[in-house]
N, CA, C and O of each residue as an XYZ file, in Angstrom:
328
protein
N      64.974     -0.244     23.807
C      64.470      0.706     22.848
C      64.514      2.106     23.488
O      64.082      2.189     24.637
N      64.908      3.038     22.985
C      64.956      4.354     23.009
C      64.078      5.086     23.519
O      64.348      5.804     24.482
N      62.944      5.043     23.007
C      61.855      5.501     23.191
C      61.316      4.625     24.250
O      60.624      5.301     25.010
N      61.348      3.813     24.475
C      60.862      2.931     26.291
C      61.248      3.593     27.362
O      60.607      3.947     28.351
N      62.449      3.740     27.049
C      63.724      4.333     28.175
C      63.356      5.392     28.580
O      62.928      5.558     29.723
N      63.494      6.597     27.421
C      63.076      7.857     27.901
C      61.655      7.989     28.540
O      61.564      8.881     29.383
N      60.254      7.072     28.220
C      59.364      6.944     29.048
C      59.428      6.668     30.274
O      58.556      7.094     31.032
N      60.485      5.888     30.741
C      60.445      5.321     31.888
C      61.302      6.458     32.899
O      61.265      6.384     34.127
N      61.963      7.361     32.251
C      62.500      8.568     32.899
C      61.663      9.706     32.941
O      61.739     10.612     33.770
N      60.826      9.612     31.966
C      59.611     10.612     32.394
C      58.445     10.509     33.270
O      57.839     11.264     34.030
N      58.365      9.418     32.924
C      56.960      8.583     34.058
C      57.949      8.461     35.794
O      57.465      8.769     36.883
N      59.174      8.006     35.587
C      59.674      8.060     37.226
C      59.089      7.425     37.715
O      58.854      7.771     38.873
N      58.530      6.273     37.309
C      57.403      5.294     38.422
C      57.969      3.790     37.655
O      58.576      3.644     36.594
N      57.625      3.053     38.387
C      57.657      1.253     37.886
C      56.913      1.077     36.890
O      55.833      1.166     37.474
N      56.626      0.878     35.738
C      55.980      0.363     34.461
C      55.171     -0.448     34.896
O      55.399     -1.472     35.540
N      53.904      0.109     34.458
C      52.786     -1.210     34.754
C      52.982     -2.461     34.470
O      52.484     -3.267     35.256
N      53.676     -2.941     33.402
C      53.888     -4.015     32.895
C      54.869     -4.920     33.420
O      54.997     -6.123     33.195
N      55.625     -4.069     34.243
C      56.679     -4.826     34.712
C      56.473     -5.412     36.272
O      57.163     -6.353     36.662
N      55.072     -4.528     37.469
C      54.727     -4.844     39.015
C      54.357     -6.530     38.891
O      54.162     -7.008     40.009
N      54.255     -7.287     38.041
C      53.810     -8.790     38.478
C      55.494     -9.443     38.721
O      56.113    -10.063     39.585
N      55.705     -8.920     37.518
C      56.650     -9.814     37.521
C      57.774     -9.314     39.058
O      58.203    -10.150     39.853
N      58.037     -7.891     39.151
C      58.836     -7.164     40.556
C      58.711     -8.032     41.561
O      59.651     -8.631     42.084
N      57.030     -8.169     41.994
C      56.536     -8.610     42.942
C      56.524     -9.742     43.159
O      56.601    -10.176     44.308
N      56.418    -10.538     42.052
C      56.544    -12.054     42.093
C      58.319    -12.251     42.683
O      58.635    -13.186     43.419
N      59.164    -11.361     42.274
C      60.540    -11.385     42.601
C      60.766    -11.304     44.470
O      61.418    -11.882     45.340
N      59.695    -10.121     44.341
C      59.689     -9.959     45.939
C      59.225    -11.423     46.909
O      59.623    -11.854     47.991
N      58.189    -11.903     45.907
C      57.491    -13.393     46.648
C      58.748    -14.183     46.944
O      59.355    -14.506     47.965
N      58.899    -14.371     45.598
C      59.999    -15.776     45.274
C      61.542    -15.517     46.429
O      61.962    -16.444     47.123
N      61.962    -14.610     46.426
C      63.654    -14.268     46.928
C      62.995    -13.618     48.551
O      63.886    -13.536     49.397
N      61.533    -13.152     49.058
C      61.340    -12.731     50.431
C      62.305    -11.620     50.556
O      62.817    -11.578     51.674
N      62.667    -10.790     49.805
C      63.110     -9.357     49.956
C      62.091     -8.283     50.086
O      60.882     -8.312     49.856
N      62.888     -7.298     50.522
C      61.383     -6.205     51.106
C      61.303     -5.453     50.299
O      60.228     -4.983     49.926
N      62.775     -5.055     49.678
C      62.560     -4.151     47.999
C      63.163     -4.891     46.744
O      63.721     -5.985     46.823
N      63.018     -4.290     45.759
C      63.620     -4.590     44.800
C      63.924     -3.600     43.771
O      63.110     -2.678     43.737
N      65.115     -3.524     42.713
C      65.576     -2.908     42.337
C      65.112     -2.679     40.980
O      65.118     -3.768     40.405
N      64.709     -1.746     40.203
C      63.960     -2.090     38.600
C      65.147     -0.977     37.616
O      65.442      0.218     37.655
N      65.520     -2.054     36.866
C      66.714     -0.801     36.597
C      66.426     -0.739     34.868
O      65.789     -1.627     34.301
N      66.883      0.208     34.295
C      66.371      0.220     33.008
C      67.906      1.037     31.930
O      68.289      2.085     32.451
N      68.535      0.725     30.882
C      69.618      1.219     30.540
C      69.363      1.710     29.103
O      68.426      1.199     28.491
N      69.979      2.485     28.619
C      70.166      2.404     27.306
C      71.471      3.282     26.507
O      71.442      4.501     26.334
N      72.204      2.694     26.224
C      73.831      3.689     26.208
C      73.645      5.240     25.768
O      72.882      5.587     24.867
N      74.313      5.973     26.403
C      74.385      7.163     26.146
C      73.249      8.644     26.571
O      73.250      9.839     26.274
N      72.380      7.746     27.399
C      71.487      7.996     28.152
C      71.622      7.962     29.627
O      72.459      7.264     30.200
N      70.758      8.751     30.233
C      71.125      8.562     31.807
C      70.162      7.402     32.294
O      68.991      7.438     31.916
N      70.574      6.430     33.068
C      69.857      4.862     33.246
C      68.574      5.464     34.097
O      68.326      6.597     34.508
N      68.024      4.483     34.161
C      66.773      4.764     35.426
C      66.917      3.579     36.065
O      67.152      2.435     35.676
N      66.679      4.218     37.418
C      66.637      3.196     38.872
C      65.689      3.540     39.522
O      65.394      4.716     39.737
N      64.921      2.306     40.030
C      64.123      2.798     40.879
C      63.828      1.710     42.186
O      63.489      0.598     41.781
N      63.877      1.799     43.183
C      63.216      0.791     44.215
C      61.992      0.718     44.548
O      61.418      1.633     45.138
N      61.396     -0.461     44.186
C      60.149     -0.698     44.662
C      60.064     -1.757     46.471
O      60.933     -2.314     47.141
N      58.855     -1.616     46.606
C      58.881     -2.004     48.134
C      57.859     -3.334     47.754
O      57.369     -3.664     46.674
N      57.775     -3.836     48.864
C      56.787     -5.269     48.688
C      55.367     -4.552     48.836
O      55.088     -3.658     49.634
N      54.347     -5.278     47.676
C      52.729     -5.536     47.828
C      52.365     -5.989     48.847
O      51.179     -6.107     48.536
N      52.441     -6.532     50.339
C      51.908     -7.406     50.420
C      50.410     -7.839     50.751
O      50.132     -8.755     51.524
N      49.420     -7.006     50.015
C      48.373     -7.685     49.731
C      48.346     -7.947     48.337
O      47.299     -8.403     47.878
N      49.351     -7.731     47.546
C      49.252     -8.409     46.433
C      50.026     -9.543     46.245
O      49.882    -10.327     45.307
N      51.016     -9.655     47.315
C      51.815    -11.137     47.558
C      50.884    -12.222     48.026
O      50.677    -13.310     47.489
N      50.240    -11.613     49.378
C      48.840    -12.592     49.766
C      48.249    -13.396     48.885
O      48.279    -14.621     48.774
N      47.503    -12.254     48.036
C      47.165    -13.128     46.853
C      47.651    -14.026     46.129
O      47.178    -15.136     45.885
N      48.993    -13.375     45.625
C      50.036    -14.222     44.283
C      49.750    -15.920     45.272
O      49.177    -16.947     44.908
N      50.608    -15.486     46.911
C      50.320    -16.708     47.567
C      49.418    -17.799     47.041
O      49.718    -18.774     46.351
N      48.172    -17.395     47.548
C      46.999    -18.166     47.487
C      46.620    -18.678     45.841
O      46.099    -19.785     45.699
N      46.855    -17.978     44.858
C      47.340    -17.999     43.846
C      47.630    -19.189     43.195
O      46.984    -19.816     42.356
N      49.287    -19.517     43.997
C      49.925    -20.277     43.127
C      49.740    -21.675     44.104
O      50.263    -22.751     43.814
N      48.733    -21.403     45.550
C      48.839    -22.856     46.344
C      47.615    -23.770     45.392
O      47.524    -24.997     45.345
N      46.810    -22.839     44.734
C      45.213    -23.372     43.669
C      46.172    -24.063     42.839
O      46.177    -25.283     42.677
N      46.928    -23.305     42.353
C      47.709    -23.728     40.628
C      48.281    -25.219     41.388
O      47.871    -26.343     41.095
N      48.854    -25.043     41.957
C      49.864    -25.836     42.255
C      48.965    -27.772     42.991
O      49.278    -28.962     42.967
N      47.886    -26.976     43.487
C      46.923    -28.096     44.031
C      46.028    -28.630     42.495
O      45.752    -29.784     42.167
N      45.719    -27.307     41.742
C      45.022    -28.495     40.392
C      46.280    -28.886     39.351
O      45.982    -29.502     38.328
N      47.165    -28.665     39.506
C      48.708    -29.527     38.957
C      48.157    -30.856     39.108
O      47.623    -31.609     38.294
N      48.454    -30.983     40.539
C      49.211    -31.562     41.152
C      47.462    -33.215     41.138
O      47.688    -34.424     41.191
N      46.627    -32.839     41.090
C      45.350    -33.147     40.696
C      45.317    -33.894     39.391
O      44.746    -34.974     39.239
N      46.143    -33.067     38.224
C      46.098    -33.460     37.189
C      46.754    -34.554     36.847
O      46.438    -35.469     36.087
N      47.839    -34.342     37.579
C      49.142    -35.010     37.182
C      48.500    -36.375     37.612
O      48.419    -37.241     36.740
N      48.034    -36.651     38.881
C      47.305    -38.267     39.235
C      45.806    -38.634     38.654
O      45.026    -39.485     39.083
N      45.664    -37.832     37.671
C      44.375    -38.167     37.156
C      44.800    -38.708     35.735
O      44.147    -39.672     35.336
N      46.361    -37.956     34.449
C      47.150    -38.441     34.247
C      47.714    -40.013     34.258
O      47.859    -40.685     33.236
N      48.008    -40.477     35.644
C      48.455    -41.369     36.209
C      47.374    -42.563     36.374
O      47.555    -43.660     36.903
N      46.592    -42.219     35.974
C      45.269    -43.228     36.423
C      44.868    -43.136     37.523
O      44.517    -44.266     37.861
N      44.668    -42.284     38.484
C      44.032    -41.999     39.816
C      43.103    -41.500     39.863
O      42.491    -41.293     38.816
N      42.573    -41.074     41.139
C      41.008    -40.332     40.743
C      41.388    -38.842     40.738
O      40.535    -37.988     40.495
């Protein structure tokens, strides 16, 4: 959208909406930056590099070891286990 685009060339910063998901990119692939690129024809694109959280990776970490431990909980309770 048009109007996104040109925000995102005026603001010159990473979109709030978009740092979970960046960062989660940074978690998942262990890169130190990442690239946030934004297009729209006939317009000049926006690029920007962001760098790693990592006290917000810490977290995501710890995060997804909970998620992943009451899964994983469920799934044998599911199963008939305790």
């Amino acid at each position: 959208m048009l109007k996104t685009h040109i925000k995102y060339l005026l603001d010159g910063k990473l979109p709030t909406e978009y740092f979970c998901q960046v960062q989660g990119s940074l978690y998942i692939t262990g890169f130190e930056t990442w690239d946030f690129f934004s297009y729209y024809p006939g317009i000049e694109p926006f690029k920007i590099t962001v760098e790693r959280n990592d006290e917000f990776i810490k977290k995501l970490d710890k995060a997804l070891d909970e998620f992943c431990f009451q899964v994983v909980k469920i799934i044998k309770r599911l199963k008939g286990g305790a």
